[in-house]
N, C-alpha and C positions, 0 to 999 in steps of 0.2 A: 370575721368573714374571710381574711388572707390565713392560709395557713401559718403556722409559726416554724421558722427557717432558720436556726444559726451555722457558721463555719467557721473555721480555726485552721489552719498549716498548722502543723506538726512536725515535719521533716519536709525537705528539701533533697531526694535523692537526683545523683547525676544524669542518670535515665530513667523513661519514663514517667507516669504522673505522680506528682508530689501526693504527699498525706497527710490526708484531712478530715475533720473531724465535722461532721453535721449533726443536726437538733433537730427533731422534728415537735409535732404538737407534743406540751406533757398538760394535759389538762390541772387545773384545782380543782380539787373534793374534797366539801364538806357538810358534814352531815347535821340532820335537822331532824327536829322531832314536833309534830303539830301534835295539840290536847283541844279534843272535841269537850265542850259542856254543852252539859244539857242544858232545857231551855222552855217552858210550857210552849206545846205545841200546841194547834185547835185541833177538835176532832174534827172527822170526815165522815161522810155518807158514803158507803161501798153500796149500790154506784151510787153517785154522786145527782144523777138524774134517773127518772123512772119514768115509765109511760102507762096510765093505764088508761081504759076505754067505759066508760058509765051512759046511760040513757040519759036524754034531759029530762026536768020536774022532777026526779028521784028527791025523795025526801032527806035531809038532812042527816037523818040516825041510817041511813041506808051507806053513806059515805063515811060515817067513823068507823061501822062496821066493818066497812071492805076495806082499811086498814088494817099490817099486821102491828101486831105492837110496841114493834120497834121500833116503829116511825112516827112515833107520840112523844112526848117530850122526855129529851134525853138528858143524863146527867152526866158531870166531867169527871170523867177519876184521873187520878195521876201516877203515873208508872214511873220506877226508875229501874231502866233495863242499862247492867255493864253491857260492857264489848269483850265481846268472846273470840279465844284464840284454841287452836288444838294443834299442836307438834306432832307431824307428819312420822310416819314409823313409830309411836309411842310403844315401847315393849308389853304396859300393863303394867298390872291387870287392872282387868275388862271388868262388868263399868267402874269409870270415875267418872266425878261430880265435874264441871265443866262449871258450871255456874247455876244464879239464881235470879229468878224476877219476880222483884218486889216489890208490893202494894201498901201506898201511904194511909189510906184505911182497911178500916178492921171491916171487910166485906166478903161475903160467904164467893169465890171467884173459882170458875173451874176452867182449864188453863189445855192450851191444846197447840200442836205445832202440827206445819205443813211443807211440802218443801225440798228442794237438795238437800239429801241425809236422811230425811224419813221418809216421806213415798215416791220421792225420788232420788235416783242414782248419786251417791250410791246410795243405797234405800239403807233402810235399818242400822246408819251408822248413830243418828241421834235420838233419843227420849227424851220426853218433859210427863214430870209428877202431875198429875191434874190438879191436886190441889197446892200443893206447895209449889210448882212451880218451878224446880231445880231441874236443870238440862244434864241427862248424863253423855257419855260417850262408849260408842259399845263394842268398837272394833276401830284396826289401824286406818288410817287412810296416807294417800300417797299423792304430795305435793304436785309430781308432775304430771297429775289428770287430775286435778279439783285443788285450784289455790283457792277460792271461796265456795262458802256456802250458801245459799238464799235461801233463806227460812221464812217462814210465814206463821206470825204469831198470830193467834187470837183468846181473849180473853169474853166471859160467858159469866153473867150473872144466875149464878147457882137460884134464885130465889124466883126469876120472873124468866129467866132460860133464856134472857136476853144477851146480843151479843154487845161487849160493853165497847170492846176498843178491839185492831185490828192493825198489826205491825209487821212491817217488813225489817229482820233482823239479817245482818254478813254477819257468817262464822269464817274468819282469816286460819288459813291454813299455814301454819309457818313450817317453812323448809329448814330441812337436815341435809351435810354432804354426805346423801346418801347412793350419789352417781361419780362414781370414777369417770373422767376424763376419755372418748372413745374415737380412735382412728379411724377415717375411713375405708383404709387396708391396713392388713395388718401387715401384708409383705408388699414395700414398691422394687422394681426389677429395672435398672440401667443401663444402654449398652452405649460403652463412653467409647470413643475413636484415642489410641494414644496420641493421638497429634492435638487434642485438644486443648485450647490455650485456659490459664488459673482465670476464676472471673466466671467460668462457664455455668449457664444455669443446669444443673442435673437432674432433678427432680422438684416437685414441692409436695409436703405432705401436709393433710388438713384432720385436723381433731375439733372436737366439742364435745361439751359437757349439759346435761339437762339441768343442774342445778339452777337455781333462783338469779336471774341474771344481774349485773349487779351488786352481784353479794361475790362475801371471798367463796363461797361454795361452787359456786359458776365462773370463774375466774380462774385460768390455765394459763399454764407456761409450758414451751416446749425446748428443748435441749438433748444435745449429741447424748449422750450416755458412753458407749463407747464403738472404734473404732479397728475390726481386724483385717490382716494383720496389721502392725503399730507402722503408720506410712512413714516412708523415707525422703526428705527434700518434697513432702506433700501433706498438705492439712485441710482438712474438712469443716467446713464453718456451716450454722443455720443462721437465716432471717427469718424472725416473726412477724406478721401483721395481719389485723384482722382486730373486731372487737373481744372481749375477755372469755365470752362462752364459744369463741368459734374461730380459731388460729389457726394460720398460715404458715409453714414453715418451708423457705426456699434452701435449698441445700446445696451450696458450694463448695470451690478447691480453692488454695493457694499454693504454688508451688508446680512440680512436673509430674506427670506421669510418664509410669515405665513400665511396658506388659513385663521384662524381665524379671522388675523388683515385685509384681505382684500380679495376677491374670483376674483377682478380683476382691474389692472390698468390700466386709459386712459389716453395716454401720446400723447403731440402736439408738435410735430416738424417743426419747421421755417426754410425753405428757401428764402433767402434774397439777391441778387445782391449786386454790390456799386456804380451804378449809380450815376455820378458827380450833374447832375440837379435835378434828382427824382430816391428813389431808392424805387425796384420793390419788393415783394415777393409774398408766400405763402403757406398753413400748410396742412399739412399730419399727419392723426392720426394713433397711434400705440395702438393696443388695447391687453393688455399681460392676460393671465389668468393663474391664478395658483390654478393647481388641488392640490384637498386636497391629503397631504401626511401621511405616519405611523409616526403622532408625538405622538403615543400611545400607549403601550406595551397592549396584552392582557393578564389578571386576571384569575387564576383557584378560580373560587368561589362551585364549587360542583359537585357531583356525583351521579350517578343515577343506579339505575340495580342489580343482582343480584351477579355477577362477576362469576357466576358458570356455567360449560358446563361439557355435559357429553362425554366422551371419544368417539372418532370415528365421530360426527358432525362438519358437514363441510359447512360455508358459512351462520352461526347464531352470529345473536349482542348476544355482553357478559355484555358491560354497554355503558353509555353516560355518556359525561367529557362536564361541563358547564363554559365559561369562560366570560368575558366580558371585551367592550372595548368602549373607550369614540371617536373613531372616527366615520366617517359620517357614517349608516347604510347602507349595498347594496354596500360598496366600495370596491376596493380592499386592501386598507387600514384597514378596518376591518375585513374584512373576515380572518376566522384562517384557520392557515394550520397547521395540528398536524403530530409529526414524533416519533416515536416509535422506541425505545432504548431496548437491550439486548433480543431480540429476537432472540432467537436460532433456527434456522430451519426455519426461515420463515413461522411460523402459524400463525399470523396476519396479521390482516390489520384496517386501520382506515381510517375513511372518515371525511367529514364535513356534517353537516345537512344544507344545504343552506340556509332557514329560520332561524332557532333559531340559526345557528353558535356552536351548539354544537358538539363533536367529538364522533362520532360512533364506538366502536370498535367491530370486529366482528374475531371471528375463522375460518380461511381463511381454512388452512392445518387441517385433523382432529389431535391430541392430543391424547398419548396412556398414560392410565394409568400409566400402569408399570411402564414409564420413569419417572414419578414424579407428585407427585398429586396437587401440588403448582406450579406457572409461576408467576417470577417475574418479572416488565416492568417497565419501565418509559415511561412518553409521555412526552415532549415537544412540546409549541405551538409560532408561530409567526405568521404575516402576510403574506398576498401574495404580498406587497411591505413591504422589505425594512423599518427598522425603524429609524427614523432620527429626531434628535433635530441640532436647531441652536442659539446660543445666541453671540451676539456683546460684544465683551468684548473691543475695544479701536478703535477708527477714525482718524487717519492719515492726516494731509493734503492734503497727497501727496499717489497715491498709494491705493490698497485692504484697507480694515475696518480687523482689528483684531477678528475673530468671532472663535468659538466654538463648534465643531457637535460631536453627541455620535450615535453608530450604535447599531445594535440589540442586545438585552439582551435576550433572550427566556426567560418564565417561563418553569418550571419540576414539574410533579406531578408523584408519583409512585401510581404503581398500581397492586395489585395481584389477579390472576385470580387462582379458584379452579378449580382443574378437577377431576369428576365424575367417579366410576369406575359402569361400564356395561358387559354385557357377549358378549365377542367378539368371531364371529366364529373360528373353528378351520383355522387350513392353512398349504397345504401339501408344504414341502420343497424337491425339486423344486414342482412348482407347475405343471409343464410338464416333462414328463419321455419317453425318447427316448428307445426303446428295439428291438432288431434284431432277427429274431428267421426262421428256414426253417419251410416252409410251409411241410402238412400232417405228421406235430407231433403229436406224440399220446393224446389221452384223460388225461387226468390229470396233466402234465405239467406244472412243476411252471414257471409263467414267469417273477414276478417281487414280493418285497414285497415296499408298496407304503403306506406310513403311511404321519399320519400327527401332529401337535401340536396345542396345546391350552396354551395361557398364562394368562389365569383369574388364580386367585390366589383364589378367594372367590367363587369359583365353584370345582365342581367334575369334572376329568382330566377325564373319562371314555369315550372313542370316542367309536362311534360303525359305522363300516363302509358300505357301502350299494354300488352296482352296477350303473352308471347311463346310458350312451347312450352305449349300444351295440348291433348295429341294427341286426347282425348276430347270436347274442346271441352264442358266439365262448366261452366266457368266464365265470367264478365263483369269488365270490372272501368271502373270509372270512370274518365275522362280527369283529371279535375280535382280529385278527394282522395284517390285511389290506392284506395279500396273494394272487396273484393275480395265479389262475392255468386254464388251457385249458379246457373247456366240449365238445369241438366238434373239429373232426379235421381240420387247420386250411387251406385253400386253396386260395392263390394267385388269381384265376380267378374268386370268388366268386363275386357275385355283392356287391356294397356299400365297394370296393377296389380305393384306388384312389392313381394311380401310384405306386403302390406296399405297398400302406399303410390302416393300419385299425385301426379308432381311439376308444378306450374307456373313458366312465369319473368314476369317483369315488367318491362316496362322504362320509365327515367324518359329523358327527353330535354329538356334544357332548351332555350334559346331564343337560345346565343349564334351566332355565325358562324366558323366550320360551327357544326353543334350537336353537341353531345356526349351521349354516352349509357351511364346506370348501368342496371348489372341485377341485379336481385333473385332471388331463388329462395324460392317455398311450398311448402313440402313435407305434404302432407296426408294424415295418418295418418286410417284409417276403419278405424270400429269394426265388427265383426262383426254380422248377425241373421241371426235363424233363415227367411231368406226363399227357400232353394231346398229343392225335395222331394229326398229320396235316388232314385240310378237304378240300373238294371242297366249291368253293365257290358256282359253281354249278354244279348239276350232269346229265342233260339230258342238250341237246339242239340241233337245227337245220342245215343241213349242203343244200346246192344246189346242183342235180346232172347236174356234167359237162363232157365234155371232158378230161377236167386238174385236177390238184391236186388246192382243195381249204382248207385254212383255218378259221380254228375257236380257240378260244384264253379259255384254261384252266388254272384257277387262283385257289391256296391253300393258306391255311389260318392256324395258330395257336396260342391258347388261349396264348401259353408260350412265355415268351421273351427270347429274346439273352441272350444265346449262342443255345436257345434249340428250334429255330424255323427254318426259312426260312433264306438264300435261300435253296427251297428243290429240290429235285432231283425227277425225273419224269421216271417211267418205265412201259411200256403199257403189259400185259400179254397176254396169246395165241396164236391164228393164224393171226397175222398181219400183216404180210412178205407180199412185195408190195402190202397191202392195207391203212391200218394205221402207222403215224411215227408223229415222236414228233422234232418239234422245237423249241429251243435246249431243251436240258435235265433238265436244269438245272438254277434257277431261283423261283421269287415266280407267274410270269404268261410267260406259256409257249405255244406253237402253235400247235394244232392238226392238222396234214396235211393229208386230203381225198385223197386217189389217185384214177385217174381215173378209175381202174376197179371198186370200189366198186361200187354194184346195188342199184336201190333204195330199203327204205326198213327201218326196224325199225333195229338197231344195238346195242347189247350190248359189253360193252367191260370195262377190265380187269385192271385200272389205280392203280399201286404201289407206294408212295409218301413215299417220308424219308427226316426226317428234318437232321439239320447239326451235331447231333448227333447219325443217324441212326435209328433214332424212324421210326418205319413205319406203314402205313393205304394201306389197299386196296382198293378200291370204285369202284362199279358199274357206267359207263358213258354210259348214254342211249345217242343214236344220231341216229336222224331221219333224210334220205337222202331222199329230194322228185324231182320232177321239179319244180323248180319257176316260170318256165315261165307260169305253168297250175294255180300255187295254191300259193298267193300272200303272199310274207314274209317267204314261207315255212312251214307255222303252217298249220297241217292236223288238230291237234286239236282244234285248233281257228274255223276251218271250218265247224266240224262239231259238237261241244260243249259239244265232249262226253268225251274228255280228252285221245282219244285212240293220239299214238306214231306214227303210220306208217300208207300207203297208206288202210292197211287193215280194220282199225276203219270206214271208208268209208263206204265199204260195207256193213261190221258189222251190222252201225247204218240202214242201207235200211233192212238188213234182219229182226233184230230187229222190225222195224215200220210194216213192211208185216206181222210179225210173231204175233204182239197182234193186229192185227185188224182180222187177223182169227180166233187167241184165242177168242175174244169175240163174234165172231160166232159161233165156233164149242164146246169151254171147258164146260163142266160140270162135276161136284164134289159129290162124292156119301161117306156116314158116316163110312165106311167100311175101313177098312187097308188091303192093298193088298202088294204083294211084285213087288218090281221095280227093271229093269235094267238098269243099267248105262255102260255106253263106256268107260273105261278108259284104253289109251294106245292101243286100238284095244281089248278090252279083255271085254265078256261082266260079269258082277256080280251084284251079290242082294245087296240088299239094302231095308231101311224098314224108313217110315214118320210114326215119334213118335203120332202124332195129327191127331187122327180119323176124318174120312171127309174132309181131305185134298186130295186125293187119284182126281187124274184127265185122263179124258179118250181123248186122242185124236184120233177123226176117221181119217183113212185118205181116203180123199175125193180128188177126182182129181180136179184140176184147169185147169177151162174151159178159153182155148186159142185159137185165130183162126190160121187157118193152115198157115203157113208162110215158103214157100219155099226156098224165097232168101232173103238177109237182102237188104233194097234198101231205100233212104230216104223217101220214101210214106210211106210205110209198118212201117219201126222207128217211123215218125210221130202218125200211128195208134195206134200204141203199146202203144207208151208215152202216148198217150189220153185215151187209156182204164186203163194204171194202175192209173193214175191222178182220172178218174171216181173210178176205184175201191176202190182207197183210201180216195175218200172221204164218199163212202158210209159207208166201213168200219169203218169210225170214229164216223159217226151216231150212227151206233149199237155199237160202244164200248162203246160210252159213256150211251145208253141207259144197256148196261149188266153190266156195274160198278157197277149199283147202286141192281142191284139183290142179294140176301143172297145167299150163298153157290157157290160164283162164285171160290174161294182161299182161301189161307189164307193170301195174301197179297191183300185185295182188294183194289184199288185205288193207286197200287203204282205202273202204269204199267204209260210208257213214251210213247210219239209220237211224230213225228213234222210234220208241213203242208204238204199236198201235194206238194206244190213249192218247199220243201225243196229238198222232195224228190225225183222232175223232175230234181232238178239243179244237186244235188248228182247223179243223174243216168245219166245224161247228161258228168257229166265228167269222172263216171270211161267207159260209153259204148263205148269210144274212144281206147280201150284197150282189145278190144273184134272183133275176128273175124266175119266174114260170116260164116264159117264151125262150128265154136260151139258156137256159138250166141244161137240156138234152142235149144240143148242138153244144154244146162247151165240153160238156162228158165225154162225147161221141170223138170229138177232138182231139184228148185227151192223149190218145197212144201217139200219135204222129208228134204231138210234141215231147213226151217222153223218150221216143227215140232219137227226137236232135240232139236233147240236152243231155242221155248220156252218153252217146257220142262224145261231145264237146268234153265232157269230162276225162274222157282218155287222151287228152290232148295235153302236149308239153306246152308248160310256162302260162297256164289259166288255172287261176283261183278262184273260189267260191267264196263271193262278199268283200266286204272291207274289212279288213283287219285294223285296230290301232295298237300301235308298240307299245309295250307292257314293261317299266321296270322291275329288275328281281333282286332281290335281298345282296348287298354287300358290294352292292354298282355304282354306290354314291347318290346324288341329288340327279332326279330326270336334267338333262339338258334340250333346247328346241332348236333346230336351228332353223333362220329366216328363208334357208334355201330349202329345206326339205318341207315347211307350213306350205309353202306354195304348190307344190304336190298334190293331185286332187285325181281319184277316180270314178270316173263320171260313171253314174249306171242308171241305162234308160229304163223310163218308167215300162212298165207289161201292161198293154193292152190286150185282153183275152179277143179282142176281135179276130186278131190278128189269124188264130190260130182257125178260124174259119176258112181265112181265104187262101191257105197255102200251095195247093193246088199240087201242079205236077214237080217244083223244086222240091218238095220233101222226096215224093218218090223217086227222081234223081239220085239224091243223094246216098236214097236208104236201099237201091239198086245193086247199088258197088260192093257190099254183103252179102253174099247167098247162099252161104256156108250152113249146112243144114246144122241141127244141134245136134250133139251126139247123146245116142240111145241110150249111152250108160249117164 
């Protein structure tokens, strides 16, 4: 069960391991030969059991009957069958007698086989004589696909055709070396490193043989054959292992290798059987190759370059280190690889030149004067393998070869590098300055002194310091101690602010040739105040009139941060009590709630905003109440694009368009200054146009209407079509009197819009107008067309509200808290009015009486 182990010393060498001799298992064999006799065996029933199926009460002769007749009483014969052998590859000739089976009485037997060999594979290699009995053999057969055969005798009484007996016969196939010994390549391929120490496994090659295992037929040896070229100080050894038909052959060195003495060895290995009659083989080649290895040190033979860099360059060759080497060019065996000694700080670096194999060294890190104006180095060179000698110093019988290897030696060459002194820019220490200071401090304000250094020794120290990025231009700073003070005062919400911060640079420039230049950076944090008012985000907007209270949502906003903004608190001023209320108060968007009495109508009102400091703004909130269901979105402005707030701009714009299509019927301008009266508040007073020949007469001429009793949809229809006709004649002549001199002194800046505009406009306010002052309002009409346009030739009076508009490339809209307060009020139109105006229109409209001229 232990394997068997012996050892023996042999020699005692002074170096290395002694040698010695081990034993592994040798098994004993010996051979044996068993002799079978025969022996009366009983016979058998094929099979052995049977089933059959009968009716019961069947009579007796009914059950002999359905017997066959073999199964009645049977008689014992006695056989005596040899043991049968056939030699595998037999040349012939085809057939031989094989054997006989033979019967101890004289009984008439006819004789039959079954079986591996006859109807089975291989088929037709055996016959048997039916009556004699003799087994021939009819063809080769081959050992290593049929060591036996299984045959199936049976023997048959000729006289009653009964079968007598029934035998299973082995035909043993005996083996011949008739298989050579086979590799499992025929070529192995090695690619051995020369540095590789004797000892090293190379390869293993494996063979077998199909012969009878076993036997010497199956039983192989393998061994070198021969060796080219004949090694020098180097020998080739195999190990075997493995059983007899299936060997292992490990294939070792003793001794050195040298790519010199050979780039590659071809070795043949024999495998060989031990065939008693003929023994079998055959060779497998080993092909070993050994790469050239570092059995060469490389040589510092020279220098190149100037060895000088000037202070501050970074990533320039200093010099080339030349060295040379006697192994194969291109290899890695030659190729150097240089390493670099006493390098403080990591400023160099070295390479190799791939071609020439020289060593590049280059100023990785820049180098400061100051620090020292000499660098001392050394480089060291070796290869990129490993350097390695081997020399045989004694051969053993038994065991390794005594041999001798040396590892790498580097060469060292020193090397000193000059450094250049140049004028290096100044540099602020720190080079970034953090400072905190409250916003709206006064002008002159120091806020930092921010200086810098120069360490050229062979220059003038005199920095002179200069402004750089201050977009704001917030700040100053002194040429001559770097002082950084305020010129403007400083404000948190200014633009080019980013997160409470405002960056400046600084720069120092010294005084050598050229001059150089350090830059600094102040980074200026400001502190928050509570110095803007809160504002709307917006200040007019639309409401629906309903039944119910409706909302609309009011948002404030402020420039300042926490603590000095929102949430702000919301307070509506004046008479608002069940009209306007606010929900909630408080927040930065709050809900303006319409209650249902309020009418429609343009609406100003009175919003008090306070941040969470108590700061507070007042603001104008215009809010136009219309029907939605009449005027789509609620915008009267949109509708009629004159930018009026309330359902009154409507009109306005109708009276407007009626009023300069008559003006350029009726107006004409005389060079003369007269004195004018104006309506203001009910009260009439002088007044006087600085610009002779502006002065305008308006006649008033009645406006021919047809009499119209009751308002009825006919009559409306008529109506509509006469002012459509009128206005569009009127537009003919306006445009023809535009172009006439002495028409104003605004010539060409009077407005109109189509006819259609202004059937649809009339179409929706006439829904708002009775039968009983339908006439008397109509009738009215001219008297107030000539106040208003009058009023329009008047300096420094607009028509509507206007809201400021940003245009493309102006930045973000800005609000200020002084301008939201701003509001201009415009009283509601009561058409009442224009009934009771009595003798102040003809007053006024008196002071023109300039006929119109005929052309």
């Amino acid at each position: 069960m232990v394997p068997y182990h012996t050892c023996r010393v042999k020699r005692r060498p002074d170096k290395g391991l002694w040698d010695v001799v081990t034993t592994g298992d040798v098994p004993a064999i010996r051979q044996m030969v068993v002799t079978v006799e025969d022996v009366n065996e009983p016979p058998f029933f094929t099979p052995d059991v049977k089933n059959i199926t009968v009716d019961e009460n069947m009579p007796c002769v009914g059950i002999l009957s359905a017997s066959p007749p073999e199964t009645l009483v049977r008689k014992k014969r006695h056989w005596i069958i040899d043991s049968f052998q056939i030699t595998e590859e037999y040349p012939g000739p085809f057939p031989y007698l094989l054997g006989k089976i033979k019967v101890e009485k004289n009984v008439s037997i006819g004789f039959n086989l079954q079986g591996q060999g006859v109807t089975e594979d291989p088929k037709e290699t055996l016959t048997i004589d039916t009556h004699t009995g003799e087994i021939w053999v009819n063809k080769k057969i081959d050992y290593e696909k049929h060591q036996k055969l299984m045959v199936t005798f049976e023997a048959k009484n000729l006289q009653n055709n009964v079968v007598d007996t029934r035998l299973g016969v082995e035909v043993e196939v005996m083996d011949i070396n008739d298989n050579a010994p086979r590799f499992e390549k025929e070529t192995y391929t090695v690619n051995l490193k020369e540095s590789a120490s004797q000892n090293t496994f190379l390869t293993g090659v494996l063979a077998s043989d199909k012969d009878k295992y076993m036997t010497n037929n199956g039983t192989l040896d393998l061994r070198i054959v021969s060796v080219s070229p004949l090694p020098i100080d180097l020998e080739f050894y195999i190990e075997q292992s493995g059983p007899g038909n299936h060997r292992v052959g490990i294939i070792q060195f003793k001794g050195c290798l040298d790519h010199e003495k050979a780039e590659k060895y071809t070795i043949l290995v024999e495998a060989k059987d031990r065939g008693e009659k003929v023994q079998l083989s055959s060779i497998s080649t080993v092909i070993i190759n050994i790469e050239d290895g570092n059995n060469h040190l490389p040589v510092f033979t020279g220098q190149t370059g100037s060895g000088r860099v000037k202070e501050g360059d970074e990533k320039v060759p200093v010099l080339r280190m030349q060295v040379s080497d006697q192994d194969t060019p291109g290899t890695d065996a030659w190729r150097a690889v240089y390493t670099i000694h006493g390098d403080k700080g990591n400023h160099f670096r070295i390479t190799t030149d791939p071609q020439s194999n020289e060593g590049v060294l280059f100023v990785d890190r820049a180098l400061d004067y100051e620090k020292g104006s000499l660098r001392n180095l050394s480089v060291s060179v070796t290869n990129m393998v490993p350097y390695h000698t081997c020399q045989v110093k004694g051969r053993p019988d038994k065991g390794l070869w005594d041999v001798v290897t040396t590892g790498d030696v580097p060469a060292i060459r020193q090397v000193v590098v000059t450094v250049e002194d140049v004028n290096e820019p100044p540099f602020f220490t720190p080079d970034v300055k953090n400072i905190t200071v409250d916003e709206n401090m006064p002008v002159g304000l120091s806020l930092e002194v921010f200086t810098a250094k120069d360490l050229d020794h062979n220059y003038d120290n005199t920095l002179l310091y200069m402004k750089g990025e201050d977009l704001n231009e917030w700040v100053k700073v002194d040429s001559k101690s770097g002082t950084i003070t305020t010129a403007k005062i400083l404000d948190r919400e200014a633009p080019n602010i980013i997160n409470g911060h405002y960056k400046v640079t600084l720069y120092a420039v010294d005084s050598g040739k050229p001059p150089m230049t350090g830059t600094g950076t102040l980074n200026i944090h400001l502190n928050d105040q509570n110095d803007n008012m809160p504002f709307l985000e917006r200040t007019s907007m639309d409401m629906c009139l309903s039944d119910q209270a409706s909302v609309t949502n009011i948002t404030a906003l402020d420039l300042d941060g926490d603590p000095y903004s929102g949430p702000f608190h919301f307070q509506l001023e004046g008479d608002v009590k069940d009209k306007w209320k606010l929900e909630p108060n408080n927040g930065y968007t709050v809900s303006l709630v319409k209650e249902a009495t309020v009418h429609a109508g343009y609406h100003e009102l009175k919003l008090r905003v306070f941040d969470l400091q108590g700061q507070q703004a007042v603001h104008n909130l215009s809010v136009t109440v219309c029907e939605c269901s009449q005027i789509q979105h609620c915008d009267l402005r949109s509708a009629t694009q004159l930018g009026g707030g309330t359902a009154i701009g409507i009109l306005l714009a109708l009276l407007l368009l009626v009023g300069v299509l008559l003006l350029a019927l009726m107006l004409s301008c005389e060079g003369e200054m007269r004195p004018i009266l104006e309506e203001s508040s009910g009260n009439i007073m002088k007044s006087y146009i600085e610009t002779p020949g502006s002065d305008c007469v308006v006649p008033l001429l009645p406006l021919q209407i047809p009499a119209i009793t009751a308002v009825t949809q006919d009559n409306y229809e008529k109506r509509t079509a006469a002012g459509a006709e009128l206005g569009s004649q009127s537009s003919n002549l306006l445009r023809d009197s535009v172009s006439r001199p002495g028409l104003g002194r605004q010539q060409g800046s009077f407005h109109w819009v189509q006819s259609t505009t202004l059937n649809q406009s009339m179409s929706v306010r006439s829904k708002y107008w009775s039968e009983d002052s339908y006439l008397d309002t109509y009738d009215a009409l001219l008297p107030v067309l000539h106040k208003k346009t009058y009023r329009l030739q008047m300096q420094g009076n607009e028509l509507g509200d206007y809201s400021p508009h940003p245009y493309a490339e102006e930045g973000d809209p800005e609000t200020s808290s002084q301008l939201d307060a701003i509001s201009i009020p415009e009283s509601p139109f009561n058409t009442d009015m224009l009934l009771h105006l009595g003798p102040r229109f003809n007053t006024l409209a008196s002071l023109c009486t300039t006929k119109l001229n005929s052309s």
